[in-house]
C-alpha positions in Angstrom: 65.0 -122.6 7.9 61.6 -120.8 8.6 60.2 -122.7 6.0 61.8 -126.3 6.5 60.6 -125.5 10.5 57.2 -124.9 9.4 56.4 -127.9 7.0 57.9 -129.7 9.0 55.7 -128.8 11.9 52.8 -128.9 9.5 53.4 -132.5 9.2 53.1 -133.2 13.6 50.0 -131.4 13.3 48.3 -133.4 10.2 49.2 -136.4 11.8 48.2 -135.9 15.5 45.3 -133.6 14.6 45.6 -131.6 18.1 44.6 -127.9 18.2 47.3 -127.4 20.4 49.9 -128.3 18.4 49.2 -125.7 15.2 52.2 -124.7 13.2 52.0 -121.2 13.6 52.6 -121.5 16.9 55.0 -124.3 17.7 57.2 -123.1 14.4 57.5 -119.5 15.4 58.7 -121.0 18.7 61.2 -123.4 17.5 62.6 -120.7 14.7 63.4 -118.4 18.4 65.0 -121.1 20.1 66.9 -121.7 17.1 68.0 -118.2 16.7 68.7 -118.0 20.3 71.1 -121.3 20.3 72.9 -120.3 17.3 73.2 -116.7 18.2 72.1 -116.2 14.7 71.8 -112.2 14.2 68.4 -111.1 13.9 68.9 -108.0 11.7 70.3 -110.5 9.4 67.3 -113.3 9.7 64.5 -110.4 9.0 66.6 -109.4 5.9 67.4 -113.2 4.6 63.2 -113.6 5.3 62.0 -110.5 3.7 60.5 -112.2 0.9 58.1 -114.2 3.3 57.1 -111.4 4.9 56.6 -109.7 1.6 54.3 -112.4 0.6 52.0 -111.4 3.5 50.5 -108.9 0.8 49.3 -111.0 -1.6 48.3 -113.5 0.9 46.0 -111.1 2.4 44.6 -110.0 -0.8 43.7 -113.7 -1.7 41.6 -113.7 1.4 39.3 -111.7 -0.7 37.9 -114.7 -2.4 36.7 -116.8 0.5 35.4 -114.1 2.1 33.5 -113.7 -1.0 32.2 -117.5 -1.0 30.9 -116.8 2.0 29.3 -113.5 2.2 26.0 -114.2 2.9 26.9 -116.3 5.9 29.1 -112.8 6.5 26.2 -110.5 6.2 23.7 -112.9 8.0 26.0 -112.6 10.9 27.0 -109.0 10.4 25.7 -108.2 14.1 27.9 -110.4 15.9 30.7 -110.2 13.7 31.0 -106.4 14.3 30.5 -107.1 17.7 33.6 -109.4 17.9 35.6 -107.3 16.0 34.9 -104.3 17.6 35.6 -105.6 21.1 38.9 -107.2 19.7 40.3 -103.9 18.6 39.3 -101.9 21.8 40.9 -105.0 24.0 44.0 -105.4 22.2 44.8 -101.2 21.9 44.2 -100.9 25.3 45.7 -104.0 26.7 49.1 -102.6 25.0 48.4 -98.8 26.4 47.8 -99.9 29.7 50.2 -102.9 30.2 53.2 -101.4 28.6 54.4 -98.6 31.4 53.5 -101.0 34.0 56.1 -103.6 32.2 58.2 -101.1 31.1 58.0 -101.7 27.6 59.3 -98.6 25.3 57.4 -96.9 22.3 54.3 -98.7 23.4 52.3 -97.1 20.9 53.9 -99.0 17.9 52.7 -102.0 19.4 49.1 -101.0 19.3 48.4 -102.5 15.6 49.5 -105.6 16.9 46.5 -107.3 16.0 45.7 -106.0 13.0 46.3 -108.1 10.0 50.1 -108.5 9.6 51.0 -106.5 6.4 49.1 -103.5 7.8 50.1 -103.9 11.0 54.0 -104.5 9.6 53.7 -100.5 8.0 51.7 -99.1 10.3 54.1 -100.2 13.2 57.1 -98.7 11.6 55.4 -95.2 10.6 54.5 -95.2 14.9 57.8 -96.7 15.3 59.9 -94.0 13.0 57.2 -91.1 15.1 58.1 -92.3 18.5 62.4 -92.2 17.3 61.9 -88.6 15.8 60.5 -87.1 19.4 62.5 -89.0 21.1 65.2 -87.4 19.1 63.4 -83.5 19.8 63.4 -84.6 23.5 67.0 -85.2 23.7 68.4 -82.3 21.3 68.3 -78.9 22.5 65.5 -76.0 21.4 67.5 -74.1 18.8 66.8 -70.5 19.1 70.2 -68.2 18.3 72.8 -68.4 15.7 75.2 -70.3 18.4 72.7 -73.0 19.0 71.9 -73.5 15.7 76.2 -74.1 15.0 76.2 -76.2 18.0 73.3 -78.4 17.0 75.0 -78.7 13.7 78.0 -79.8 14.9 76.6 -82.4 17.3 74.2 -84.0 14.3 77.0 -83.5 11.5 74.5 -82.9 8.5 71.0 -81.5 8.5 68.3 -80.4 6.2 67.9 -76.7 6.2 63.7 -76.8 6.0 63.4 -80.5 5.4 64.9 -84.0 5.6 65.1 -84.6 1.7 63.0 -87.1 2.7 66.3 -89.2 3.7 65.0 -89.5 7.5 68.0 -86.6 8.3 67.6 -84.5 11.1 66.6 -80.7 9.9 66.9 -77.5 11.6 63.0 -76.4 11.0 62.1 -79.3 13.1 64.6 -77.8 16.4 64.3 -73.9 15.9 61.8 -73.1 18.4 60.7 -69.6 17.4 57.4 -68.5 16.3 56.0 -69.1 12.8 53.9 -66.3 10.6 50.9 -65.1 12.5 47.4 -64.4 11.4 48.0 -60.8 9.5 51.2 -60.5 10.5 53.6 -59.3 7.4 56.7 -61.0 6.0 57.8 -64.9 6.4 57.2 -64.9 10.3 60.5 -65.1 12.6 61.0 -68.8 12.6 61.3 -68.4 8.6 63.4 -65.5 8.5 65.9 -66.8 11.1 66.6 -69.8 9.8 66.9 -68.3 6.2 69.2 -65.9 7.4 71.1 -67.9 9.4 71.9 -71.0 6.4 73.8 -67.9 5.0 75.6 -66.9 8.5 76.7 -70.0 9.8 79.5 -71.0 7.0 80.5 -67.2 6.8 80.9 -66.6 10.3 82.1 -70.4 11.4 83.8 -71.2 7.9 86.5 -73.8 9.6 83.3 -75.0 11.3 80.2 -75.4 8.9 80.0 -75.8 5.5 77.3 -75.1 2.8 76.2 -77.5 0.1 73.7 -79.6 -1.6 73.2 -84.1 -1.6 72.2 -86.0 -4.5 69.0 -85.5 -3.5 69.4 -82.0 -4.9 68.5 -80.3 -0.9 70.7 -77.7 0.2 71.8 -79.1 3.6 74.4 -77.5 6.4 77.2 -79.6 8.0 80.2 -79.8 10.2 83.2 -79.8 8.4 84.8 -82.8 10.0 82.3 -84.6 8.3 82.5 -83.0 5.0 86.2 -84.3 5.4 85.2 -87.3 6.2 82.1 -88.8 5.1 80.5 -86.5 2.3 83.6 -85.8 0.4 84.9 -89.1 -0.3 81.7 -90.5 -0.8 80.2 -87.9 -3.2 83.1 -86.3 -5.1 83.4 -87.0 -9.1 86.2 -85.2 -10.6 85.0 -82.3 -13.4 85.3 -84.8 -16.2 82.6 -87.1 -14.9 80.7 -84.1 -15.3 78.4 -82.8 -18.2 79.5 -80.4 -20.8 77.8 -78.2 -19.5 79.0 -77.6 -16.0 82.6 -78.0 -17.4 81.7 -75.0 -19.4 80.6 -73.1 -16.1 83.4 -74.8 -13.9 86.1 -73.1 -16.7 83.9 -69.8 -16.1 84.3 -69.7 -12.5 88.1 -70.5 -12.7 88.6 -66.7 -13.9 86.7 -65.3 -10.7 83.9 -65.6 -8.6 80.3 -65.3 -10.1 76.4 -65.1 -8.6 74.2 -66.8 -10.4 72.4 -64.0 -12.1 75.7 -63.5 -13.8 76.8 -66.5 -15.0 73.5 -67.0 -16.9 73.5 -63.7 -18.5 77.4 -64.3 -19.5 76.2 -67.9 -21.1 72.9 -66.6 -22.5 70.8 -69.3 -20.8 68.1 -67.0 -18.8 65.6 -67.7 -20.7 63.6 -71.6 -20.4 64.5 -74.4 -21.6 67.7 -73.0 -21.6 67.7 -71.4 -17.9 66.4 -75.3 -16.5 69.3 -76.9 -18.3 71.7 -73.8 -16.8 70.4 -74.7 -12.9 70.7 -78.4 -13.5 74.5 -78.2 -14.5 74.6 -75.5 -11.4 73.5 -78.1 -9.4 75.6 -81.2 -10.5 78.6 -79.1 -9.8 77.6 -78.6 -6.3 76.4 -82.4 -5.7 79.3 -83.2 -7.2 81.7 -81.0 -5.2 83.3 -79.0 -8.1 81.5 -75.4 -6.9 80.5 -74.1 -3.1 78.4 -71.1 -2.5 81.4 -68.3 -0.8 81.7 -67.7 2.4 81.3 -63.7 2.3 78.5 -62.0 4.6 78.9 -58.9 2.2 77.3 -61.1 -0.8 73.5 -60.3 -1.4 73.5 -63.2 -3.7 74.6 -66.9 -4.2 78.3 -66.3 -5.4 80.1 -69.5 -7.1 83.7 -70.4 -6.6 85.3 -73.7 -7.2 85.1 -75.8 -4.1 89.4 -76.5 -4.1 89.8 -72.8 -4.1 87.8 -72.0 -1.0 88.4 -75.6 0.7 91.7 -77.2 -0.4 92.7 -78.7 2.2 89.2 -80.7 2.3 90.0 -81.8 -1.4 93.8 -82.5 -0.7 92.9 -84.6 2.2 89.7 -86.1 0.1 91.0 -86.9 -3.0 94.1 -88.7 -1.5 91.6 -90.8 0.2 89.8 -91.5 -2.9 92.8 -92.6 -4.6 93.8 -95.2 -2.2 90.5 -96.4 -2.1 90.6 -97.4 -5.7 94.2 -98.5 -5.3 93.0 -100.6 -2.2 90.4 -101.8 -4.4 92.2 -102.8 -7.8 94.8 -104.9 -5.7 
């Protein structure tokens, strides 16, 4: 459509040869009306016309060579041309800054590129666009600064990044816990550190029908609220043990006998030594991606201590796995 629109267009204006009529601006205007009359989503225009706007990069890029042709008219004119552009920039940031509030327009600052050639202005719109949503999001969640608010903040966002997002976007509890980091000489971690290490550990020991421990496919160790281990993470992310490598079915038949830390089940599998101690912590890991293994719940444990994840949380893999299964049988009928 936003091609057939725009040719189509192209063709008024070659014939009629009137300024006023350009294609870039009457076919932007008829592709709105038409999306307005056929209340044709938008979200699903911009994804059906992501390759055009993908296109914007090489079509900038081929600018190069005119530009090029032409540089010495370019640099005989370098005066007024920085001039222009100069005064363009400054007009169109300031026009958005100080219009916006008085129109009541929302994340202003996103629009500020809006001038700027459109690939550039495309990414640099959404980085100030994704910046404006996260302290918007600060604004509206409450300053974690005790065990309690931490479990509450948990339970309102359902799964967090401990000291980063994975780089999934997620909300994380360093970016909430308002306590203060490591000063200049000061010894140790700092507070801010030390409490949110500590409390990763607390919060599924002391609320263990509340908060659960674990780690994405990302491989980032991450706390959430049980209702949505039961009811997103589980079914989505659980692969039975024989999906698994031989390896972490040779742990997973170790850990059926009783609970081990880490330390131990190396030493009892002679893999602390590299390469063999990097293969042993990627098995580790795949169990726990995987749901096979959680962490145990126990305040009393100085280290890590494996047990399989049905054992400690049955009635999540009951619950789970019965989901699972009617999923495929929904699936295969």
């Amino acid at each position: 459509m936003t091609l057939a629109v725009f040719f189509g267009w192209r063709q008024i204006f070659l014939a009629l040869k009137h300024p006023l009529l350009h294609p870039i601006l009457w076919a932007t205007l008829v592709v709105v009306l038409l999306l307005a009359l056929s209340r044709y989503p938008v979200t699903a225009y911009r994804e059906r016309s992501a390759p055009l706007v993908w296109l914007l990069g090489p079509a900038v890029g081929a600018m190069a060579v005119p530009i090029w042709q032409r540089r010495k008219l370019i640099v005989s004119n370098w005066r007024a041309l920085l001039l222009v552009v100069l005064s363009g920039i400054v007009f169109s940031a300031f026009s958005v800054l100080l219009l916006g509030p008085f129109l009541g327009w929302r994340e202003t600052k996103s629009l500020v590129p809006k001038s700027v050639t459109a690939p550039v202005a495309l990414g640099r719109c959404a980085s100030l666009h994704r910046s404006a949503m996260m302290l918007s999001m600060k604004r509206k969640l409450a300053i974690v600064r005790t065990l309690k608010q931490a479990r509450a903040y948990i339970l309102q966002v359902g799964i967090c990044g401990i000291f980063s997002d994975a780089g999934l976007g997620m909300p994380n509890l360093w970016e909430v816990v308002d306590l203060p980091d490591r000063q200049a000489g000061e010894k140790g971690w700092g507070q801010k550190v030390v409490a949110i290490w500590r409390w990763k550990n607390e919060l599924p020991a002391i609320y263990p029908e509340e908060i659960f421990y674990g780690k994405i496919p990302a491989g980032r160790a991450v706390l959430m609220s049980m209702d949505y281990l039961r009811v997103e993470h589980y079914p989505k992310h659980h692969r039975p043990l024989r999906e698994c490598s031989v390896l972490a079915q040779k742990i997973y038949e170790r850990l059926r006998l009783d609970p081990l830390t880490t330390g131990s089940l190396r030493e009892e599998l002679n893999m602390t030594l590299r390469p063999e101690r990097n293969r042993f912590d990627r098995a580790l890991q795949e169990l726990q991606v995987t749901l096979n293994i959680a962490r145990r719940n126990s305040l009393e444990d100085e280290n890590d201590t494996w047990v399989l994840f049905s054992d400690q949380y049955l009635d999540v893999a009951r619950v789970g796995n019965c989901s699972i299964a009617a999923r495929m049988l929904a699936s295969k009928s």
